[in-house]
Every structure is written in C-alpha cells, then in structure tokens.
N, C-alpha and C positions, 0 to 999 in steps of 0.2 A: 325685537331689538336685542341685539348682542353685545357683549363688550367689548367695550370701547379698545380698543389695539390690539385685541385679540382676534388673529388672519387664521382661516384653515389652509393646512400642510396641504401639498399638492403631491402627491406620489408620482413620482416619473418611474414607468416601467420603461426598462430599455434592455438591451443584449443581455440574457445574463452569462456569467462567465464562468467559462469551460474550465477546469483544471485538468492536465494529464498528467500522471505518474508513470513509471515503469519501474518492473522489479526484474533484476538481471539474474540468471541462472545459470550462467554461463561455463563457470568451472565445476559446479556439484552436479551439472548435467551428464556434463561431459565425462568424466568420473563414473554414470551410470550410479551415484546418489542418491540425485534426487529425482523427483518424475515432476515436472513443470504441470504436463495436465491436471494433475494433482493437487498440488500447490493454486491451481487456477478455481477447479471444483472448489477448496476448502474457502477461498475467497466470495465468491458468490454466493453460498450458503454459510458465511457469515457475517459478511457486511452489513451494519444495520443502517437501515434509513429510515428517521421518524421514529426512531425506536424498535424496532420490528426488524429481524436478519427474514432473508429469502423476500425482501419487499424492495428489489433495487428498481423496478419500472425504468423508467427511464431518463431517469438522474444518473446513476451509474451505469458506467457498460467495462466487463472485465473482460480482453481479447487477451490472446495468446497469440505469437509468430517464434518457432523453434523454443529459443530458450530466453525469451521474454514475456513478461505478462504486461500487457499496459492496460492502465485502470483508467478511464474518463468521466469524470463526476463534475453536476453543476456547485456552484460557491461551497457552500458551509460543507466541505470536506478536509478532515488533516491528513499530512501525509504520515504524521506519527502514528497515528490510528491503521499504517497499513504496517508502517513496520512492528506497531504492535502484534497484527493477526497473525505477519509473516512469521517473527518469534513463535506466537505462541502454534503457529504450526509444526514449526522446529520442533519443541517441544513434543509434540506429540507422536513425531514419527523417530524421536530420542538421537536427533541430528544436533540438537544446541550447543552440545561439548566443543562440535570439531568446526560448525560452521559459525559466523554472526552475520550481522544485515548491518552493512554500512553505506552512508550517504557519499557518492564521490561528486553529485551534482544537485541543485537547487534540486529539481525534480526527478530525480533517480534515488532508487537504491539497489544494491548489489550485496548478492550472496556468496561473503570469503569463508578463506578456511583461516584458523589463526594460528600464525606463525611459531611455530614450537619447534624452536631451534634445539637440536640434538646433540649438545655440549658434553661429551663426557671428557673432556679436559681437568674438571673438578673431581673427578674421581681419584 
C-alpha cells in the first residue's frame, strides 16, 4: 500500500534537442592570421563532456567549411563556454590584443579586430 496522493512521475523521452553554433573567421583568415583548422583541433581537444575534454562521442560534432567552424551539440551545452575556449585560444596564440569574439547573432559568434582609430589630431 502506498500513499495516499502520492502518483509516480512518468518520464517522456522524446526528440532531444540539437543546438548549432558557428564561430566566424572570416577577416583573421583572410589576413592570413589566424588558421581556422587550428582553431578547430584546439576545440575538440578541449571541449568537455561529462567532465572529461577528448570525450565529445556523439553529443558534440566540431565541422569546419573554409573560414567557419560549426559546433553541433545535444541540450546542456552554452554558447558562452565556446566563446570562452575561443578566448582562451586567442590567448594562447598571443592574438587577444588585436582580435575579440563577438556575438552578431542568437547563435553565432564572429572573430573582429577592434577598432583603433589612429587620431593624431591630439598631438
């Protein structure tokens, strides 16, 4: 005998859902910068899934096409977590001065250069 009003949960498994990202490379490519396949490697050998980076199976998938990377991951993924890695990729190839990683769409972000307007009028 159970309690009384007390019903068990019924779990509905159903579609689960896909997020896509893209990370645009477009002007630091171009420029001969940056190296997008690069930028691609450091993603997959550091995205962690479950805790554990090199463990994406098949929850994540990181493609490349010219100078875009798109990232396909099921739910519990942020997109801040990519522009995190992408930063601290910057970093590491000592590019963060001249570029930054900004959002121009829900689902995108894009690698600029930041505007250092060359004023010597103050002089």
């Amino acid at each position: 005998m159970g309690v009384k009003g007390l019903k068990k949960k019924v779990v509905v498994k159903g579609k689960k859902q896909t997020l896509k990202f893209t990370i645009d490379c477009q002007q630091p490519s171009d420029d001969n910068i940056l190296e997008t396949k690069d930028l691609e490697k450091f993603l997959i050998s550091r995205i962690k899934v479950d805790g554990k980076t090199g463990n994406l199976g098949d929850t994540v998938a990181v493609t490349r096409d010219k100078s875009k990377i798109h990232v396909n991951a099921e739910a519990p993924f942020s997109k801040r977590y990519l522009k995190y890695l992408s930063k601290k990729y910057l970093k590491a190839q000592q590019l963060r001065d001249f570029l930054r990683v900004v959002a121009p769409s829900k689902t995108s972000y894009e690698l600029r250069y930041f505007n250092i307007n060359e004023d010597n009028e103050e002089e």
